[in-house]
N, C-alpha and C positions, 0 to 999 in steps of 0.2 A: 817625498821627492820623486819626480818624471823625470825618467831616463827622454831626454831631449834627441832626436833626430840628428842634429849638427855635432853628437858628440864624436861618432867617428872622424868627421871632416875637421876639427879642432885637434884631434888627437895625431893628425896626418899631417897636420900645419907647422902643429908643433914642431915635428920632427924634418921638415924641410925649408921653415923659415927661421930667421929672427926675431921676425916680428909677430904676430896674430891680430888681431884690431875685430874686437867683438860686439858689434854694434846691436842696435833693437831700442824700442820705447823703453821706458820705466817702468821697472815690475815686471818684466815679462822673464824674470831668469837669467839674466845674464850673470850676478852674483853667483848664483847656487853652483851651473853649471861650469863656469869661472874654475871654484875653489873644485869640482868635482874632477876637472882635468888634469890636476899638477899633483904634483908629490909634496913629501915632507919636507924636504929644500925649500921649497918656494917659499917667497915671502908675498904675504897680501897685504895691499894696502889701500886705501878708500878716502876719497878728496871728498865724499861727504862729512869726514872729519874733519871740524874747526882746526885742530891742531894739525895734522899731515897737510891738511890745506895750505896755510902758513908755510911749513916747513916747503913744500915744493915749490910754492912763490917766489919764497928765498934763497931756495939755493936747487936749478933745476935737475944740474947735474950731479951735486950730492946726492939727493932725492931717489935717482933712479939708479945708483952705485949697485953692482953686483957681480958676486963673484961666482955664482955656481947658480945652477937651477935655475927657475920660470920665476920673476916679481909678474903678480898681478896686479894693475893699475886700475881700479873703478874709477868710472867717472873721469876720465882723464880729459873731456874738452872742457873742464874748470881750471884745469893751467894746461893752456895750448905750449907753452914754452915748453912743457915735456918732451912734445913732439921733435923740437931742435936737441934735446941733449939726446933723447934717443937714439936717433940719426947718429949721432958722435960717434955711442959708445956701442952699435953694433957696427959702424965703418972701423971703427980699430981693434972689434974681436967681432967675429963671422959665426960664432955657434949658434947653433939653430934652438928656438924655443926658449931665447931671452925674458923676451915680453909676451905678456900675453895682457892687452889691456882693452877695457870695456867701454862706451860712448853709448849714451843716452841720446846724440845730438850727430848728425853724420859732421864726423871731424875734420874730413875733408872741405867742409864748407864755411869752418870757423873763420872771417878775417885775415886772422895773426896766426895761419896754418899758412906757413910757405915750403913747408918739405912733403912732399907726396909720398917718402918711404918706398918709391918703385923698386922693384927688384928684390925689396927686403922685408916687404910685408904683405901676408893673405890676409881679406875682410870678407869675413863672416857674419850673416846678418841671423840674430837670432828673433823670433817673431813671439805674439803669445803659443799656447797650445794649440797645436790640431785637435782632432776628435781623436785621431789615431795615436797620439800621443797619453791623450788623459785616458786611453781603450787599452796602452799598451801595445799598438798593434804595430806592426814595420809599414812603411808607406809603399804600397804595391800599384798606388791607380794610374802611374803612367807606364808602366807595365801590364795593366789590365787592357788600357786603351791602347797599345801597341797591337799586344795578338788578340786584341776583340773579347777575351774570354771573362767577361762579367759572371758574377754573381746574383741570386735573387737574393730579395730580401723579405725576411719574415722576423723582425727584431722592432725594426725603426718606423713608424708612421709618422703622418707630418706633427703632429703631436708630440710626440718626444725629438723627433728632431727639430720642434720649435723651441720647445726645454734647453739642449744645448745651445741654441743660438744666441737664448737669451741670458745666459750666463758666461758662456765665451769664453775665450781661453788664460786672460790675466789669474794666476795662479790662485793669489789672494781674495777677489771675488767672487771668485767665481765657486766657490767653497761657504759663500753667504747663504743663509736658507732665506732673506727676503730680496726684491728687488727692491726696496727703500735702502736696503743696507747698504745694496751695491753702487745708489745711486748716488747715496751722500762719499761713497768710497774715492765713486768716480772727479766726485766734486774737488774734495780734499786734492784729488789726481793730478785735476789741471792746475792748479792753485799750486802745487807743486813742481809742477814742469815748467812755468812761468815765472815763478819766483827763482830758481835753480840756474833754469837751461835757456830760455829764452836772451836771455842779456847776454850771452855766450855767443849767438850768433845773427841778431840783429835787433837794432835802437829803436822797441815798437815801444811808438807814442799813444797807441791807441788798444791797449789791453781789451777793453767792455768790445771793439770790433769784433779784437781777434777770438776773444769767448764768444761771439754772435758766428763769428764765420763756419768756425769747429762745429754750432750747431747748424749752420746750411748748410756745408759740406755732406754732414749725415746723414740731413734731411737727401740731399740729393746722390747721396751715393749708390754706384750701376748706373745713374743717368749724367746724360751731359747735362752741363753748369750754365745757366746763361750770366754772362758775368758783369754786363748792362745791369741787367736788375739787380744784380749782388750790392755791385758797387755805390745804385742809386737805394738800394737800402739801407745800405752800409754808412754813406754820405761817403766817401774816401775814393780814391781816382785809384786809374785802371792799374797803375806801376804800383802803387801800396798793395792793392789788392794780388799781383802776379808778388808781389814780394811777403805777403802774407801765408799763400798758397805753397810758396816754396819754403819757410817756417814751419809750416803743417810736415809738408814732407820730411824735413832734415831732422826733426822731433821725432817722423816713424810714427805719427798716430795718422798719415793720412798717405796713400799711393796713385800715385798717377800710372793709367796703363795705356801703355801708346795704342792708336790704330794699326792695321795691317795693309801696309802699304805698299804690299811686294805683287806690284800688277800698274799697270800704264793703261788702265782705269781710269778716268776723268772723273768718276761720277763718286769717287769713292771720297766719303769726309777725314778729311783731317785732323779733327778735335778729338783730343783723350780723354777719358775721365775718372774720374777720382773716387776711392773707394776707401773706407774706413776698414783701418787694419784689426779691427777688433769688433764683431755683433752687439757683445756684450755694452762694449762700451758706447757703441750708437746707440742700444738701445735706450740707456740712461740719460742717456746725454738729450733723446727724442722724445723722454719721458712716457715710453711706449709699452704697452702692456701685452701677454702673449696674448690672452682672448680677443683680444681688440684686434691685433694684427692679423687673426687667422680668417678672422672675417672681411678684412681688406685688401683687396688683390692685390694694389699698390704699393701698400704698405710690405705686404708680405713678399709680392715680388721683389724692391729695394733689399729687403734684408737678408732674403734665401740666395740672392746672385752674389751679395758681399760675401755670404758666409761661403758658398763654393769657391767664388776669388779666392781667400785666403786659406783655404784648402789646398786650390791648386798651387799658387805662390810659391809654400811652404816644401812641398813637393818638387815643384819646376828649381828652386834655388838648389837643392840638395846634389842636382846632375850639374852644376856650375854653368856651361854655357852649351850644353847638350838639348837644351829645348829653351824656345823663348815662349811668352805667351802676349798676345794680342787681343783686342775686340775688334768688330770688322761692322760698318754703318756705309750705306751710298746714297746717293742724292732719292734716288725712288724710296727711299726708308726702308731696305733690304737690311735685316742687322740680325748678328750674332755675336753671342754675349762672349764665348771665349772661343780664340783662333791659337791653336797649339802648334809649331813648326819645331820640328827636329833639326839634329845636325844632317839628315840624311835628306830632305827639303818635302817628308811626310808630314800632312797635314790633317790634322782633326781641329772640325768644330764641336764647338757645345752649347747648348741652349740648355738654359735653366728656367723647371716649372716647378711651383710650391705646390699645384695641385696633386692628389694620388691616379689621376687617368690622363692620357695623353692621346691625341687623335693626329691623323695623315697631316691636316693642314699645319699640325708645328713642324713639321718640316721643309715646309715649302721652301723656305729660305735657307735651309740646309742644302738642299737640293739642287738649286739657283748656282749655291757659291760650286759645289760639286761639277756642273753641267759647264758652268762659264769660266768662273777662275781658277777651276783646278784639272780644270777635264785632261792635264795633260801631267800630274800628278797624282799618286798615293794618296785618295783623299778616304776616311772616313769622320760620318756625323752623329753624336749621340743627342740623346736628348736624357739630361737626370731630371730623376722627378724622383715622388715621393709613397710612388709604388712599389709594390711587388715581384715582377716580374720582369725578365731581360724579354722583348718583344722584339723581333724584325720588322724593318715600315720598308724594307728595299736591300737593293746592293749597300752594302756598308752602310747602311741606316739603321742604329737601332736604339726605342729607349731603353732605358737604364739606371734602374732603381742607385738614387743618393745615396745607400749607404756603401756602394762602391768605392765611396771617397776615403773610407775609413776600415770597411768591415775585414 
């Protein structure tokens, strides 16, 4: 068992809400860490049982009766109706740490979901593993990247940090000694989430697309989408295709990261894009091998920028709305892959290289955004890569060995 990152902020919820609402893909832990937070009181109970499934259909508010301690709810967008008896029974008793219940499916975007639970419910997203999590280690790197003070690294080459990429953080997999194991794991996955979770929050008539899309998405995850070609390969029009995409997302196997659009800028793009919340599983999914990738820049690039995304993600969620994160693109093709903004309007970029050496000119665009759109701000820009050494290229310029993210 991993002691999970979110268990203090679940154990802090507890004790000031009614509600909890533990959201994340399938498989990634929400069960374990769930039964890990409550006491002997609690009752747990799980709508991927035939029978308690039934039972809560039938009767919502019987279902979720209780008198003391934390019921845990698995799987609760398989009867949205829970939602309205909940609401009930923490409007006519107020103690904190009632429910604490889990969604494989963002529940807020079910249909037949008409109560938001404001005021009475914290949502918690829990994700697969970090590195720092399956390491053991506390999440230190946006605290590293506040007061600059990086580590070297003498542990991790791109070589073994190709290793973790390619087995990623789903608990279960990622504990397979092949990648066939992982892939037929992964297959069974989808097959899973579709049969399950799919019908729960939208009428897809076109299943064989949406298993086509899950693999373009991957294929293009770190880069934008063109969604012309998507759709004319797909054969399916633009609204399926925006209503596919947001499927992807409310599942949690796929994340949209907005632009950084805090500048009156003209030149700057508009379009977000999407990144698979798990290495592991694109790689399966892209049927990609680690030797093969290491000798493709492309390749390797796509999959080392996803695996920092969900690095940092994982990290950024934990400070709640203390740092957002962003990508940043403009019409001259000036881009940088993460744009960090604090509550304090301190700004770090980052650029991500799979190679082990890094030269002046990856900065250029570091420097650009530093000189033009920040020059009147707290800016520093790293560059992770998959060396050794913490290097200075300037005033708050410096690269910065990957295993920062974890070590």
């Amino acid at each position: 068992m991993y002691k999970r990152w979110q268990e203090n902020g679940i154990k802090s919820a507890l004790n000031t809400r009614r509600v909890v609402i533990l959201s994340g893909s399938r498989q990634c832990g929400k069960t374990t860490t769930s039964k890990a937070m409550t006491d002997r009181q609690s009752v747990y109970r799980t709508l991927d049982d035939y029978m308690l499934l039934q039972a809560a259909q039938n009767d919502p508010q019987g279902f979720i009766k209780l008198s003391k301690g934390t019921m845990i709810i698995d799987e609760v967008q398989r009867v949205p109706e829970l939602i309205t008896a909940i609401k009930k029974a923490v409007d006519e008793n107020t103690r904190y740490g009632q429910y604490l219940i889990t969604g494989s499916v963002n529940i807020q975007t079910l249909p037949t979901v008409r109560e938001s639970l404001a005021g009475r419910v914290k949502k918690i997203r829990l994700r697969p593993l970090t590195q720092g999590e399956i390491l053991k280690k506390s999440p230190k790197f946006l605290q590293r990247l506040k007061k600059q003070n990086f580590i070297n690294n003498n542990s991790y080459d791109k070589e073994k940090i190709s290793e973790m990429i390619f087995k990623g953080g789903f608990p279960e997999p990622m504990q397979m000694k092949s990648a066939q194991m992982r892939k037929s794991w992964y297959k069974d996955y989808i097959e899973t989430i579709i049969e399950y979770d799919l019908h729960n929050i939208s009428n897809i008539r076109r299943q064989d697309s949406l298993k086509e899309l899950i693999k373009i998405i991957a294929s293009f995850s770190s880069k934008f989408i063109d969604k012309s070609k998507i759709t004319a390969s797909l054969g399916i029009a633009n609204q399926t295709l925006d209503s596919y995409l947001g499927v992807l997302e409310n599942t949690y196997l796929v994340d949209k990261l907005s632009p950084w659009l805090k500048t009156d800028c003209e030149r700057v793009n508009k379009q977000s894009k999407y990144f698979m919340t798990d290495t592991g599983f694109m790689a399966s999914l892209l049927n990609w091998k680690a030797d093969d990738m290491l000798l493709n820049a492309d390749k390797s690039g796509k999959i080392f920028k996803t695996f920092v995304y969900n690095e940092l993600i994982a990290q950024i969620e934990l400070k709640d709305d203390e740092y957002e994160l962003y990508h940043y693109r403009d019409r001259e093709r000036r881009e940088i892959d993460f744009i960090i903004q604090d509550e304090n309007n301190n700004i770090y970029g980052i650029e991500v290289k799979a190679g082990s050496s890094v030269t002046k000119d990856r900065f250029k665009h570091l420097t650009w955004f530093k000189n033009n759109l920040a020059k009147n701000k707290n800016f520093s820009g790293i560059v992770l890569y998959t060396g050794e050494q913490v290097v200075p290229f300037g005033n708050n310029l410096l690269a910065v060995p990957m295993n920062n993210l974890w070590d």
